[in-house]
N, C-alpha and C positions, 0 to 999 in steps of 0.2 A: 311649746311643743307642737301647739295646732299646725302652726306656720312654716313650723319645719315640714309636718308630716303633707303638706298641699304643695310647696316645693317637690319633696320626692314624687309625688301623685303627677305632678304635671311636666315634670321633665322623663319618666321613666315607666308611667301607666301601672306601678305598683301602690296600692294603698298601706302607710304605714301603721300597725297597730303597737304601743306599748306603755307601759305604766313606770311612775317616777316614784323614787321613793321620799326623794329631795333634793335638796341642793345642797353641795359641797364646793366651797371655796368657789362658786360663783358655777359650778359646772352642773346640768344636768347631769344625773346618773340612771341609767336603764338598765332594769334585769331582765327587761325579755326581749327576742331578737324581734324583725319586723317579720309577716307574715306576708305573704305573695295570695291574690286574688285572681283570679283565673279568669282574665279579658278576653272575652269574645271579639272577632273577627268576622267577616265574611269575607269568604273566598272564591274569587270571580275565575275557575279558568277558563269561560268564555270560547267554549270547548264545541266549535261547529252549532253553538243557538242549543244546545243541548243544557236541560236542565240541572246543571252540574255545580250551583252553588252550593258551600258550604261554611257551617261555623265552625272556626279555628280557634283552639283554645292554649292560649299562651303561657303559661305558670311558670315559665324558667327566666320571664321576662325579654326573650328573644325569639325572634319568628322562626323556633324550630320545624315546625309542621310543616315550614314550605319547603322541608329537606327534599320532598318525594314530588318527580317532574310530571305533569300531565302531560298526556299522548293528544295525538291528534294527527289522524292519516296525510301524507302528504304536507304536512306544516312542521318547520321547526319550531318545538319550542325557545323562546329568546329569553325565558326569564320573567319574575313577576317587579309589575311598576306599581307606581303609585296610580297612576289612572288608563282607563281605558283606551283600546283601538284597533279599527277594525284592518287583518292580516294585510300584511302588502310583500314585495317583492327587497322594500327595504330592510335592513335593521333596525331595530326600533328605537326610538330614542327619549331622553326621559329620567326621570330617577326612579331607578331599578332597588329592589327590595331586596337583599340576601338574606337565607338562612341565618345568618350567625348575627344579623343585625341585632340590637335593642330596640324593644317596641315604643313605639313615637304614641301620647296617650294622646286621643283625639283623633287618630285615622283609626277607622274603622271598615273598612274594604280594601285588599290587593287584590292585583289582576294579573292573570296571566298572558301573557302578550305572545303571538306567533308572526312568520315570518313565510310567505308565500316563498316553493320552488323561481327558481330564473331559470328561462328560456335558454338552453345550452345546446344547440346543434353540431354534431360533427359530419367533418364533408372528409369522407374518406377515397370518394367516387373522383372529384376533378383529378388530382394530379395520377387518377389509377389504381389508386387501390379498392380494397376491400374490406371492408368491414368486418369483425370476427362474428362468426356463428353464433346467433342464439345470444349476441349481446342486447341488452335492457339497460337503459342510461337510468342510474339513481336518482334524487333529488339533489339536485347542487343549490345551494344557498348562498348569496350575495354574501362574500366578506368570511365565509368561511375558506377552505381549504378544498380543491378537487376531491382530495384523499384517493380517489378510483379514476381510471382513463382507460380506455379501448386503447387496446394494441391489434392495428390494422395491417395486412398485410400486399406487398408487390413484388410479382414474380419477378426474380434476378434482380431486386433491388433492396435496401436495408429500410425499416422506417424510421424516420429520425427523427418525429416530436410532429406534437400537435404544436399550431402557430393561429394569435390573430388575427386580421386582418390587415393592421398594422407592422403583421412582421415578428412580434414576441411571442417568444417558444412559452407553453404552457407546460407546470410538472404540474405532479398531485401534490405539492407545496404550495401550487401557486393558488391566490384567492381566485372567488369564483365571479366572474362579471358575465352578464346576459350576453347574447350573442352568437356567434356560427365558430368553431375551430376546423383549419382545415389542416390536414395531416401531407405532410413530408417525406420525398422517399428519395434515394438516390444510391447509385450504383458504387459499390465499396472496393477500392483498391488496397490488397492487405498484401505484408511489404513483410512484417515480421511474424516469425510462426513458433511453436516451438510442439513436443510431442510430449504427452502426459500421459503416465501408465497407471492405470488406477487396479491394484494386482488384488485386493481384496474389499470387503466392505469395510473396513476401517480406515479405507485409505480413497476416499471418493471425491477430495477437493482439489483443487487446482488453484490458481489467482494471481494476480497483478500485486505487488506490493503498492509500487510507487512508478507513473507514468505523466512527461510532461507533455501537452499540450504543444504541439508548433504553431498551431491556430486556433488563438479559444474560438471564433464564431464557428468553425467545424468540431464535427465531433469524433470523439475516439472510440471506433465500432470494435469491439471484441467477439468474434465467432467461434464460442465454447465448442464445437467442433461436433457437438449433440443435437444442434435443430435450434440453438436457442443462442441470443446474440443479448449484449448489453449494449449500450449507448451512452456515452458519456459526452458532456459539453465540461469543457475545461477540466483539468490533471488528475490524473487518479491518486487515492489513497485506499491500499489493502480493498482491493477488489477481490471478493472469494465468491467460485462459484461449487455448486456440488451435483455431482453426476448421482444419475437415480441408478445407474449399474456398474460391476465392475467395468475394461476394460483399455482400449489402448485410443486414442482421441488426440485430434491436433489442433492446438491452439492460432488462431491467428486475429493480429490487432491492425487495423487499421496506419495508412502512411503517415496520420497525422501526432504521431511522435516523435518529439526531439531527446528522449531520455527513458529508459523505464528498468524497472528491477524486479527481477521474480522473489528475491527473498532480500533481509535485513538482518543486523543486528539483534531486534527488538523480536527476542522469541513468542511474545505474543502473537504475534502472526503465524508464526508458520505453526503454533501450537493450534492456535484457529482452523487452519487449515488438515491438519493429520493426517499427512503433512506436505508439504513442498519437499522436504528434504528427500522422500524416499519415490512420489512418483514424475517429477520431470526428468526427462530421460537425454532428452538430444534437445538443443537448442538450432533447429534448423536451417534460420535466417533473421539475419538481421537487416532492417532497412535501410540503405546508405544515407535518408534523412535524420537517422537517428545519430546522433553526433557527440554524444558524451555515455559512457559506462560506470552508475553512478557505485560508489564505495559499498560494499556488500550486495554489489549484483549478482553474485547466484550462491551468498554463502548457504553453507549449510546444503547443498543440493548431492546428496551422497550419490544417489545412482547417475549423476550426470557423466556423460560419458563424450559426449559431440556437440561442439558449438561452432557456428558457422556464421561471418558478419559478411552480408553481401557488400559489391562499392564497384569501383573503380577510382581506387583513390581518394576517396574522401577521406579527409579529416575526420579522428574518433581520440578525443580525450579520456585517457582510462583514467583510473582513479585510484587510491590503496584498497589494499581489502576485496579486490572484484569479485576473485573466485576461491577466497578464503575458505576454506574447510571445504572444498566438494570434490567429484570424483573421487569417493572414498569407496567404493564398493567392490574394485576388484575387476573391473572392465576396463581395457586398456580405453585410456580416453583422447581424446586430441580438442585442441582449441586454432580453429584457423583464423587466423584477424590478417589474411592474404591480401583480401580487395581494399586494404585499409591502410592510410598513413598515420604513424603514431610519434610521435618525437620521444618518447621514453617506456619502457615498461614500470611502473610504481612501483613503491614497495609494499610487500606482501600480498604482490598480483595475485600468485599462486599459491602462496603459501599451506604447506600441508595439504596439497592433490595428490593423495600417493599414488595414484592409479592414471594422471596425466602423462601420456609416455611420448604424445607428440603434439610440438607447438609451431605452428607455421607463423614465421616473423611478419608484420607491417612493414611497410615500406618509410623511410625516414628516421629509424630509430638510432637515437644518439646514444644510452646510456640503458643503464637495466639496474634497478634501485637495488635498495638492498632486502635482503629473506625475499628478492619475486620466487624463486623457485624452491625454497626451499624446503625439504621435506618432500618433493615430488621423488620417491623413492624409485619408481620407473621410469623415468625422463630418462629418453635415448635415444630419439626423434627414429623417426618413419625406418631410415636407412641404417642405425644403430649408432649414428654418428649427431652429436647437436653440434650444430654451424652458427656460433653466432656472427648476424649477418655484417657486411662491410658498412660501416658509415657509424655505429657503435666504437665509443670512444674509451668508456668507464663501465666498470660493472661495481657495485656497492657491497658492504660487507655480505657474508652469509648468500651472496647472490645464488648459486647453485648446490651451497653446504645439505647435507645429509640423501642426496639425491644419488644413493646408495648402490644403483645398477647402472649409473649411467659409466659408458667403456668408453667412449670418444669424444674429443673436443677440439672442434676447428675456432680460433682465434684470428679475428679481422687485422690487415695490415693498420685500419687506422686505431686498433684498441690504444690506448697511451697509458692506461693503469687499470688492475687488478686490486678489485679492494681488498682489505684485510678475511682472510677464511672464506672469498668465495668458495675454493672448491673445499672446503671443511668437511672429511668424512667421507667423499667421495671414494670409497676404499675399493672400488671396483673400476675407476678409472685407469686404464692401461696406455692410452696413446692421446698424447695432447701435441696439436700441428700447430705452432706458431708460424703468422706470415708475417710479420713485423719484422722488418732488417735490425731492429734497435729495439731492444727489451723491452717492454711495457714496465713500468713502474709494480713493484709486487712489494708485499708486506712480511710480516715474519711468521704470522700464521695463514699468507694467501691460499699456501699449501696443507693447508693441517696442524695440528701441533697434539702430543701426546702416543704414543705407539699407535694404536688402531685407529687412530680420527688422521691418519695422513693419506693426504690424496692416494692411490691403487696402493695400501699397505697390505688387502686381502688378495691383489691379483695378481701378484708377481711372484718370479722367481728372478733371481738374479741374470738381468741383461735383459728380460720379457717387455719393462715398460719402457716406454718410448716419447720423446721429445722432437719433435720434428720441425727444425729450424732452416731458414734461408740460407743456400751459399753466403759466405762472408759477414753473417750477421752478427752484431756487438753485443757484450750485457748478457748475454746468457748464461758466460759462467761466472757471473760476480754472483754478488748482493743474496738475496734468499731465493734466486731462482739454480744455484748451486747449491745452497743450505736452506732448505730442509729436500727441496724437489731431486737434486742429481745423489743427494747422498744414501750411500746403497745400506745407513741404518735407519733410514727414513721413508721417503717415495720411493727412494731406487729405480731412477727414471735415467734411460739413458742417450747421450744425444746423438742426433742426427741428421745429416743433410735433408734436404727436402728432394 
């Protein structure tokens, strides 16, 4: 039992105390548990030559007492070692002693070890700027983290990071190495804008969902339209910023976007925000380097009402879902994608705008998916008439179905088929001009089907609605563009020369 209890003593600094009553079957048996001794320490924090040793008493068998850090002005604490030294600008190195450790019997002194401030200089002064008021540089410590940075400022220009000498942008993520940082400025070309109405105090955020980067070494400057700008190096994800008062503010991002979306799917964000959906109002410009409109680009944006993509031409890949649930508010809205070439409208572009009443086509458009418009219950473009444009071959099911006011519809010579229920429900259409010499291909519900879901069922009176075909054109009165469309118990649409 001796030999046991000097083993515990010397691997664990506790003495073991207990009595046997015998042996059984070859086993010591103990009734009483060991007892814990309460080993002195001394504790060195070496605390500026100040007489601040102390004896630590350990009874739980683990060096709890070093829970609690000693101070020391201008010095990080680094931690207690096994041996002494005196502060430097390094981290210390060593074996380090944690609270939670077991006490090793035979060391009898820890120490507290510190770590000298590093020489960190900012030059805000060479490329022109200015230093902000009444800034005081913290203690920055080798190997930790900046956590704080001056934000400097230059007239008519943006600032865009502190940098080493070497060239590498510093954040307050980045560790901290001795040295000079010299700050960055440069003049911001903003390309994309959009107008944010922040109509009460519950509604005071704005933000970027998702924005791609066209060049990660530039960064993507955002001017909250308040005095205050973000910076970003490479793509954003749910950028939210929040205005300290109500009112009306215009957002604008920097040219160096190829992609970006005000709102998502993922109602976490825009709940974040309280909300996107009620204060973005007009989307006023979009960049012509911006080149794809990514899937739930302004869903949810109820008061949207004006969207506007600058170009001349450029290529812009839409996507489904773009403007999924918005313009819901009651404002007649319009979406112009004019300066823009698109090869198709997706599906469920539009879907459920009921308040979308005019859409200025792209240039190049072959096809128009299926549900782009549907449910835009005021679609009835500028002139009361929607033209869709020439070069447009196919339109896909439900393409303009339940777009319940719209009264006119001009059809392209090159259209070659009507998908099944585009015009579904259109009960207010009264005049459809076909320029096609030779029918488009139509379905058996392209017109409607059921009494009141038949294209103008609500706006006619017998002989009112109207079909307006080419001199000598073929296929109009066969197939289902005579049944359901010319029969006067149905559409009641009736033809005519052009």
């Amino acid at each position: 039992m001796f030999s046991v209890a000097v083993k515990h003593l010397a691997t664990t600094g506790r003495f073991l105390a207990s009595r046997v009553l015998g042996v059984a079957g070859g086993r010591f048996k103990p009734v009483r548990t060991h007892y814990d001794l309460r080993v002195p320490y001394t504790v060195h924090p070496e605390n500026g030559g100040a007489s601040t040793d102390a004896v630590g008493l350990f009874p739980s068998g683990k060096y709890d007492a070093l829970a609690t850090a000693p101070t020391w002005a201008h010095h990080r604490f680094a931690g207690w070692y096994e041996t002494a030294a005196t502060p430097s600008t390094s981290a210390p190195t060593g074996t380090a002693i944690l609270p939670g450790d077991s006490i090793v019997y035979g060391r009898t002194d820890v120490y507290a070890r510190w770590q000298l401030p590093a020489t960190v200089t900012f030059d805000a002064t060479t490329n022109g700027g200015t230093m902000p008021s009444g800034w005081t540089s913290p203690d920055y410590y080798v190997g930790q983290a900046y956590g704080t940075l001056p934000s400097p400022t230059k007239t008519g220009e943006v600032f865009l990071g502190w940098f080493t000498s070497g060239g590498t942008r510093v954040t307050t993520a980045s560790t901290v190495a001795a040295g000079t940082l010299t700050a960055r400025y440069a003049a911001v070309t903003y390309a994309t804008k959009w107008e944010t109405n922040c109509t009460s105090s519950s509604y005071l955020k704005t933000g970027i969902y998702s924005a791609t980067a066209r060049n990660s070494s530039n960064p993507i400057v955002v001017d909250w339209g308040d005095g205050t700008y973000d910076v970003i190096y490479g793509n954003i994800s749910q950028l939210v910023h929040t205005y300290a008062s109500t009112g009306t503010r215009t957002v604008q991002v920097s040219d160096n976007i190829s992609s970006f979306a005000l709102s998502t799917s993922n109602t976490t964000f825009c709940q974040t925000t309280t909300s996107n959906y009620y204060n973005v109002r007009r989307i006023l410009a979009v960049s012509p380097n911006v080149t794809s409109i990514p899937t739930y680009f302004a869903y949810y944006l109820y008061n949207l009402y004006e969207v506007t993509f600058g170009g001349n031409g450029e290529s812009l890949t839409l996507n489904s879902y773009a403007f999924y649930y918005a313009m819901r508010s009651g404002t007649a809205g319009k979406i112009d994608l004019s300066g823009r070439k698109c090869t198709s409208i997706p599906t469920y572009f539009a879907y459920y705008c009921y308040y979308l009443k005019t859409f200025v086509w792209p240039s190049g458009c072959t096809s128009v998916g299926s549900n782009a418009f549907r449910y835009c219950w005021y679609y009835s473009g500028s002139t009361g008439t929607v033209a869709i444009p020439e070069g447009v071959t196919s339109t896909g099911t439900y393409a303009f179905a339940n777009c319940v006011y719209l009264t006119a519809v001009t059809l392209p010579t090159t259209l070659t088929t009507l998908g099944n229920q585009t015009f579904y429900y259109c009960s207010r259409l009264a005049t459809i001009t076909a320029n096609r010499t030779t029918a488009p291909t139509v379905s058996s519900a392209t017109f409607g089907n059921g009494n009141t879901y038949y294209t103008g069922r609500n706006s006619y009176s017998a002989g009112t609605n109207r079909l307006y075909i080419p001199s000598g054109a073929t296929g109009y009165d066969a197939s289902y563009w005579a049944d359901p469309l010319c029969s006067s118990t149905k559409c009641g649409f009736t033809r005519a020369t052009l």
